[in-house]
C-alpha atoms as one frame of an Amber mdcrd trajectory, in Angstrom:
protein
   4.309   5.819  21.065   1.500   3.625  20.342   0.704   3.236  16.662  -2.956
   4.906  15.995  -3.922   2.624  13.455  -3.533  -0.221  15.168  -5.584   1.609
  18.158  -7.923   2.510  15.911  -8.510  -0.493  13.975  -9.493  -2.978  17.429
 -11.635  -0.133  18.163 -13.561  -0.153  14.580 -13.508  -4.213  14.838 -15.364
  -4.005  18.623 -17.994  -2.082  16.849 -17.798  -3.215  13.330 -21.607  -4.630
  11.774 -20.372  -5.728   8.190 -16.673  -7.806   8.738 -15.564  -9.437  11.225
 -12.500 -11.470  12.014 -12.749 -15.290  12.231 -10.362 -16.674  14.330 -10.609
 -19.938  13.521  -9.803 -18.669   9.763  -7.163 -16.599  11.266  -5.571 -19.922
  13.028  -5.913 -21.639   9.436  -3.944 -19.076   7.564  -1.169 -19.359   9.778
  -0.684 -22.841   9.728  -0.159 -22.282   5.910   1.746 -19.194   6.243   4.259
 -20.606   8.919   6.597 -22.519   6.374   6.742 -20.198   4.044   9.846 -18.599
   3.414  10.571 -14.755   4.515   9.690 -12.272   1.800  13.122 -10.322   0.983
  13.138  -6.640  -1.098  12.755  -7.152  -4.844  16.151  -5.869  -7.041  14.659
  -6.876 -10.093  11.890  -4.580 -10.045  13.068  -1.793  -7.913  15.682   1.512
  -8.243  18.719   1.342  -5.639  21.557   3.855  -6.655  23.115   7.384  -5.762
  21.639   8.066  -2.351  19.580  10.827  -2.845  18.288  10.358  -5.938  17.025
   6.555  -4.509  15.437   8.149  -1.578  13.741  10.164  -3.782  12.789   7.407
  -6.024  10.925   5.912  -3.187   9.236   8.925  -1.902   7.697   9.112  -5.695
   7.411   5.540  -5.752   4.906   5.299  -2.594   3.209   8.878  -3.319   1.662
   6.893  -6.476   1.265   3.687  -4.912  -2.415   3.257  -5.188  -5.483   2.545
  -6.763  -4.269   0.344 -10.053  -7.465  -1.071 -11.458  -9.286   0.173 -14.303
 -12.805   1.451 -14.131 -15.455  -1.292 -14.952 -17.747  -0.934 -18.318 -21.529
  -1.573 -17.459 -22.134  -3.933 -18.743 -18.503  -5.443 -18.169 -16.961  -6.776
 -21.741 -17.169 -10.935 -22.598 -14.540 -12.145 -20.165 -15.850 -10.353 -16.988
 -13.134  -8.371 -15.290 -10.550 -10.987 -16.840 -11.629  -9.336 -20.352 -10.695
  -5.749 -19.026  -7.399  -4.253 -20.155  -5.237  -3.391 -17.361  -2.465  -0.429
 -17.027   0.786  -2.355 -17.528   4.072  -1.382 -18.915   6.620  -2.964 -20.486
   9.032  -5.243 -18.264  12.279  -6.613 -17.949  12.504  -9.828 -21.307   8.898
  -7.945 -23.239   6.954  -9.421 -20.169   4.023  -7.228 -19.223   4.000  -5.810
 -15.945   0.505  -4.378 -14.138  -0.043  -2.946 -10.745   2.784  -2.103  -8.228
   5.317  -3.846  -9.801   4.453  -2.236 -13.084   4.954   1.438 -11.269   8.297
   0.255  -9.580   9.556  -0.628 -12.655   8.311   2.470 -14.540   9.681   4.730
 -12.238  13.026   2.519 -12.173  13.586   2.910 -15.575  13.085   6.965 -15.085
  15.465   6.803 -12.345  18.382   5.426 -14.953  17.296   7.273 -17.823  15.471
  10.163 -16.875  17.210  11.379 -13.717  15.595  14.769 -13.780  12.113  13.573
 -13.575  12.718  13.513 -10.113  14.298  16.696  -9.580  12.113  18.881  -6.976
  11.078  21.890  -9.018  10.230  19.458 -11.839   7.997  17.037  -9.512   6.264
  19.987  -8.241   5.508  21.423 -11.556   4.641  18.011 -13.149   1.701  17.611
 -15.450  -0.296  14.821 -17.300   1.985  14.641 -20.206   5.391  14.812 -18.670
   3.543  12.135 -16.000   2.394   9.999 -18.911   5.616   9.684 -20.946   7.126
   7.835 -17.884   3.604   5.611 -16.854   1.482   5.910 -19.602  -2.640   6.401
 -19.078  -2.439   5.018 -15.468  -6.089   5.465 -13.591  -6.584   8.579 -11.164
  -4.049  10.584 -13.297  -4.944  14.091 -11.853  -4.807  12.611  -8.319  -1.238
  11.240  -9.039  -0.217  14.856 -10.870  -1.234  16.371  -7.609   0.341  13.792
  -4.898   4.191  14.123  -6.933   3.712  17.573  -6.790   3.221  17.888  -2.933
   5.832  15.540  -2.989   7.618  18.015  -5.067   6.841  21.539  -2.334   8.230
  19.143   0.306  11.276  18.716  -1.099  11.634  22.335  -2.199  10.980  22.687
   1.695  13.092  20.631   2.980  16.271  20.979   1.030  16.385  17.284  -0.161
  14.870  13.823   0.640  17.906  12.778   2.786  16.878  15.976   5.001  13.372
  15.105   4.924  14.280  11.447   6.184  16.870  12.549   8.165  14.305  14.384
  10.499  12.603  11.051  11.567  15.704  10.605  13.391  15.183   6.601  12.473
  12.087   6.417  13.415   8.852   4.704  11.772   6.630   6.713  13.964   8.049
   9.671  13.418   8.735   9.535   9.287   5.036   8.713   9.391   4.380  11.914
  11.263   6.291  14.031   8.779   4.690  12.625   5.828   1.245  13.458   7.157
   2.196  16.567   8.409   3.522  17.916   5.101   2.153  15.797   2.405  -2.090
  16.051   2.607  -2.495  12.948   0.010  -0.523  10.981   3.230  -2.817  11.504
   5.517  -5.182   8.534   5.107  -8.095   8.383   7.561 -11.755   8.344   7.631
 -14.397   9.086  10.187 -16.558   6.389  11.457 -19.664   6.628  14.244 -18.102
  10.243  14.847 -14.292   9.189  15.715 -11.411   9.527  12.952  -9.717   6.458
  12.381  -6.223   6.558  10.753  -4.738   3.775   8.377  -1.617   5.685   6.679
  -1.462   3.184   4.492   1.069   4.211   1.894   3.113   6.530   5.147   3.853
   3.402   6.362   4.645   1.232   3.510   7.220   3.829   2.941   9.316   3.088
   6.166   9.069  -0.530   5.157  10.568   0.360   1.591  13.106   2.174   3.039
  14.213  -0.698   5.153  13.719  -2.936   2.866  16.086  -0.856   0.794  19.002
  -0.092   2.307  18.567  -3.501   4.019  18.151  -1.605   7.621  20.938   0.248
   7.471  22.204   3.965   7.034  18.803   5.807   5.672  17.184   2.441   6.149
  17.813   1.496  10.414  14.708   2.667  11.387  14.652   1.248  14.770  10.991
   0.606  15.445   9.937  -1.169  12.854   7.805  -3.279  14.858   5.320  -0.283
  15.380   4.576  -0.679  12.065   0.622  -2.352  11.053  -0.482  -3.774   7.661
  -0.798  -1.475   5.065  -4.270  -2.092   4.797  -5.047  -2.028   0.979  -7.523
  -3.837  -1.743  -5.341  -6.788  -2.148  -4.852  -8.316   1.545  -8.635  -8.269
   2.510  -9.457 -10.465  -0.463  -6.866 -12.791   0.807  -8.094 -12.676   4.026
 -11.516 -13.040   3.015 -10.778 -15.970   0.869  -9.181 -17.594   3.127 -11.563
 -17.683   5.556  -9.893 -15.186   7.531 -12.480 -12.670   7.526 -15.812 -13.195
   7.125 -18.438 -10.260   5.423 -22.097  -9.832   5.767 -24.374 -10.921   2.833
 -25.177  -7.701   1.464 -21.477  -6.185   1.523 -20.208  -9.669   0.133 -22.743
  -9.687  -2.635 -21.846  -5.740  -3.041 -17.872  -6.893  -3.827 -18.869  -9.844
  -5.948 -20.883  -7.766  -8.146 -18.017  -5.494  -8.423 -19.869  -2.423  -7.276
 -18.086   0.439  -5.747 -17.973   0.221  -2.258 -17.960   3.754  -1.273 -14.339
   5.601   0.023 -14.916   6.483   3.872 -18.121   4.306   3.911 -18.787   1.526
   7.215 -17.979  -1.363   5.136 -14.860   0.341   3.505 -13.545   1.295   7.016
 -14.274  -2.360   8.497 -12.725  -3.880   5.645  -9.365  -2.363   6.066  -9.864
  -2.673  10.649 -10.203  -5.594  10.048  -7.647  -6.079   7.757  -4.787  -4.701
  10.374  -6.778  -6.638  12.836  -6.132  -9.905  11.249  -2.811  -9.775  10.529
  -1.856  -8.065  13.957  -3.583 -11.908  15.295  -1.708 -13.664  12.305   1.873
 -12.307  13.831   0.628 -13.518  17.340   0.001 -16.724  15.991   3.615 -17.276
  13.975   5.448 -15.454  16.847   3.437 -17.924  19.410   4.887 -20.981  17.134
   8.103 -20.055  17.236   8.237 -17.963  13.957   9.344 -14.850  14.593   7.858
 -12.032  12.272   6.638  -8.232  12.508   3.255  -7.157  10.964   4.489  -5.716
   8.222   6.545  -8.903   7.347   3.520 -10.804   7.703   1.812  -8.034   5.297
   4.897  -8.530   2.814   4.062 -12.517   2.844   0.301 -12.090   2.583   0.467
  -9.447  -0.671   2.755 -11.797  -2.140   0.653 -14.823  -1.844  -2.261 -12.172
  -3.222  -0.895 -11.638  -6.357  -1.821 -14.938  -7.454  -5.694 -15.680  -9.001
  -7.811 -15.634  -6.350 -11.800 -17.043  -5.982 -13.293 -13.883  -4.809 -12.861
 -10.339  -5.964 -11.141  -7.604  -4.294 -13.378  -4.559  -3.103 -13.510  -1.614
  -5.245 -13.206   1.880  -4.082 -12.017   5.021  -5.697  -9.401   6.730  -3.440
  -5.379   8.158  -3.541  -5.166   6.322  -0.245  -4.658   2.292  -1.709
């Protein structure tokens, strides 16, 4: 079964007016990326325990896995976006976590102490406060209230997650297909010149996780992972972009450094994450041509990592439960 959103995404990128991928950027990021070492699943930061309850855990964990930046104060505070407060929680030693990491530890720590938070009748009749005494004032509450509790219904449906799972039969293509099926805030796609383009961003980060998890094995030996694309986000397009890997037209470039909305579903927004799958699908060719043998979403894995440090440009900005 051929993955849609990597269909979709060459067919954006042969029409696209506002990014395009630079291939000799593309060849210059892999030549950096080549020696680093593999990215392996994070135990510091992450739940693994009882079976269901973990599967669970991660089903949460990716059904909030989005949008982590704070709205921006016109005009923005002394400091520029470095003098904006971010959503963090407290870490392992008193350091300060923000962004993903931040959630997977949040909802770690409600996995060992709070067990019952992810119980199915209680995620599907969640509210703000019960949400905030395990996150705190994370942005897009109300979205997040609504995604645990579809994640909740599906459970309820289901029986359990180990059922739910269990019905992708270890497949990638077909967990994604259940999660979009059953849980709306999954199905991430747009429409652009009249065709809808699918990026199921956080549908597929969630077979990764569960891989990444178990370590391949038992809920984890999902045997296609190959199929899988980039999880095209905010944080790998700035990479890409500053690393010459993707080059932007002057008014959606000047758009992103101004840190103005770029608008969800927009031309730009949906060429900015084509491209994005588009780059790192050529990125794998390149390592896998050199002898370094890597999937896409391995190469996504290194990429995000490398992200995370400061970067020269800022990352787009658009308000959406999808990334």
């Amino acid at each position: 079964m051929e993955n849609q959103v990597r269909v979709g995404s060459r067919w954006v990128m042969r029409r696209a007016r506002s990014v395009r991928v630079d291939a000799e950027g593309v060849a210059s990021l892999a030549a950096k990326l080549r020696d680093l070492p593999a990215v392996t699943w994070d135990e510091h930061y992450h739940f693994r325990g009882d079976e269901e309850l973990t599967l669970r855990y991660l089903l949460v964990l990716d059904a909030l896995n989005f949008c982590f930046w704070p709205s921006l104060p016109k005009p923005l505070p002394p400091g520029g976006e470095e003098g904006m407060g971010k959503w963090s929680v407290a870490g392992p030693g008193g350091q300060r976590l923000t962004g993903y990491f931040a959630l997977a530890y949040a909802l770690r720590q409600a996995a060992e102490d709070d067990a019952p938070f992810f119980a199915p009748r209680a995620l599907a009749a969640v509210d703000a406060d019960r949400l905030r005494a395990v996150l705190g004032e994370i942005p897009l509450l109300p979205w997040r209230i609504r995604a645990l509790r579809e994640v909740g219904d599906a459970l309820l449906r289901f029986g359990s997650a180990g059922k739910l799972f269990a019905r992708a039969e270890g497949s990638c293509a077909r967990l994604v297909e259940l999660l979009t099926a059953h849980l709306p805030l999954f199905r991430d796609a747009a429409l652009y010149r009249g065709r809808e383009v699918v990026f199921h961003k956080r549908a597929q980060i969630l077979c990764a996780d569960l891989a990444g998890t178990f370590s391949e094995e038992g809920p984890g030996a999902l045997h296609d992972l190959d199929w899988l694309t980039a999880f095209a986000d905010y944080k790998l397009p700035q990479l890409l972009w500053a690393a010459g890997a993707l080059t932007l037209d002057p008014l959606l470039s000047q758009q992103i450094r101004r840190l103005e909305l770029v608008a969800a579903g927009s031309g730009a927004e949906v060429e900015l994450r084509a491209a994005t799958v588009v780059a790192v699908e050529d990125l794998t060719a390149s390592l896998c041509a050199s002898g370094r043998a890597v999937r896409p979403f391995e190469v996504d894995w290194m990429l995000w990592n490398v992200s995370q440090a400061r970067l020269p440009l800022p990352h787009h900005r658009t308000r959406t439960p999808f990334y």
